[in-house]
C-alpha positions in Angstrom: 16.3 10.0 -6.6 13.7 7.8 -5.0 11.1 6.5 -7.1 7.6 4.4 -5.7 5.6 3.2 -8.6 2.2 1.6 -7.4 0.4 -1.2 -9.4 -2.0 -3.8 -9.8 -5.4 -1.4 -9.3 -8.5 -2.0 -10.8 -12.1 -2.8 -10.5 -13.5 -5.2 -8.4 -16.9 -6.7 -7.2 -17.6 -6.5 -3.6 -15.9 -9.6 -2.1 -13.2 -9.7 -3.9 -9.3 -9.3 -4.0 -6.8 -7.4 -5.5 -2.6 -7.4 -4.7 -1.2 -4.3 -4.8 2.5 -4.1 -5.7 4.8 -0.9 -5.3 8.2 -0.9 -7.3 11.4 1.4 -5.6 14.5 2.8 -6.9 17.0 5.3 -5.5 16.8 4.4 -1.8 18.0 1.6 0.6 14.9 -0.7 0.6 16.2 -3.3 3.0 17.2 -0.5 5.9 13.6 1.3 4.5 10.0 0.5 6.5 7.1 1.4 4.1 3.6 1.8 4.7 0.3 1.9 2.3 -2.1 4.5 2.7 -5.4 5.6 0.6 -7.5 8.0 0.3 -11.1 8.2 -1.0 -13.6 11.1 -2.9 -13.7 13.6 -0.3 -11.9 12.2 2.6 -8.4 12.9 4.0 -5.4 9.8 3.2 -5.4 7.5 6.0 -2.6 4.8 7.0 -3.7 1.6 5.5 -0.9 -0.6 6.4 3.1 -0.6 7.7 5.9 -3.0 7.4 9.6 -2.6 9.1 12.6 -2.5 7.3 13.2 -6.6 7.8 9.6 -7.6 7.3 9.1 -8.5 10.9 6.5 -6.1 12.1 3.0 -4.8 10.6 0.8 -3.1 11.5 -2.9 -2.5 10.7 -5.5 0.3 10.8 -8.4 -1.6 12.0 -10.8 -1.6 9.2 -8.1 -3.6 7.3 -7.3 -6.2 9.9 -7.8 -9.9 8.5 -8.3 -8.7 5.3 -5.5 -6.9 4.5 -1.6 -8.2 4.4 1.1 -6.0 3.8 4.4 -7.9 2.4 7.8 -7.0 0.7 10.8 -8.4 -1.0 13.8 -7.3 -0.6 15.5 -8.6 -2.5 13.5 -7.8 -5.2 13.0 -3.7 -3.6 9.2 -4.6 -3.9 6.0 -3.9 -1.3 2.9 -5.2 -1.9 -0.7 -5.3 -0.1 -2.8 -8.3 -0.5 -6.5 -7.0 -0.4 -9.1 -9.5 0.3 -13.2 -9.2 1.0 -12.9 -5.9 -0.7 -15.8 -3.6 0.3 -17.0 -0.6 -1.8 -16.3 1.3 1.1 -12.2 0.1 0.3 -12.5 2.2 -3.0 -10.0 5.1 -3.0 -6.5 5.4 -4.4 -3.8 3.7 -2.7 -0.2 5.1 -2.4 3.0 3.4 -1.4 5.1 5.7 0.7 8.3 5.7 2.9 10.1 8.4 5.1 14.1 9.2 5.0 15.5 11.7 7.0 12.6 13.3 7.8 11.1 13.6 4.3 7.8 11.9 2.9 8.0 10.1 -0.4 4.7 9.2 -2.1 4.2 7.1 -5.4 1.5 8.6 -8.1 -1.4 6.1 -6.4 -3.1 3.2 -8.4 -7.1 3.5 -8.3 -8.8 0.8 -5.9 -12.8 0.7 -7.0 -15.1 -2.2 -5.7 -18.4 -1.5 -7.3 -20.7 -4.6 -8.5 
């Protein structure tokens, strides 16, 4: 059974940084690309950030670029996303997520809220 569990949420003042870590069971994670993706009050979830399977590509939605990194482990079957010059506008609740044959796995979120 695959299993994301998101962590490392919280509150932050604008400027800040936060790192984001997602923990994975029941699947392959080195064969596995994962992505990040949010979603605010009101607003549909958006792609935040991608990583392949070895680490070697990312990619970005442009609000993120240069402050955001996506990274993982695989040895340790870990994602994470490195969140600096937070903006309130970056408050929302971030999931980790993957695809396997075809179905979309999605952890329960951690809570991202930049607020001074």
């Amino acid at each position: 059974q695959v299993q994301l569990v998101e962590s490392g949420g919280g509150l932050v003042q604008p400027g800040g940084s936060l790192r984001l870590s997602c923990t994975t069971s029941g699947l392959t994670f080195s064969s596995t690309a994962m992505s990040w993706f949010r979603q605010a009050p009101g607003k549909e979830r958006e792609l935040v950030a991608s990583i392949s399977s070895t680490g070697g590509v990312t990619n970005y939605a442009d609000s993120m670029k240069g402050r955001f990194t996506i990274s993982r482990d695989n040895a340790k079957s870990t994602l994470w996303l490195q969140m600096n010059s937070l903006e309130p506008e970056d408050t929302a609740l971030y999931y980790c997520n993957t695809v396997i044959l075809w179905r979309r796995y999605w952890g329960q979120g951690t809570q991202v809220t930049v607020s001074s």
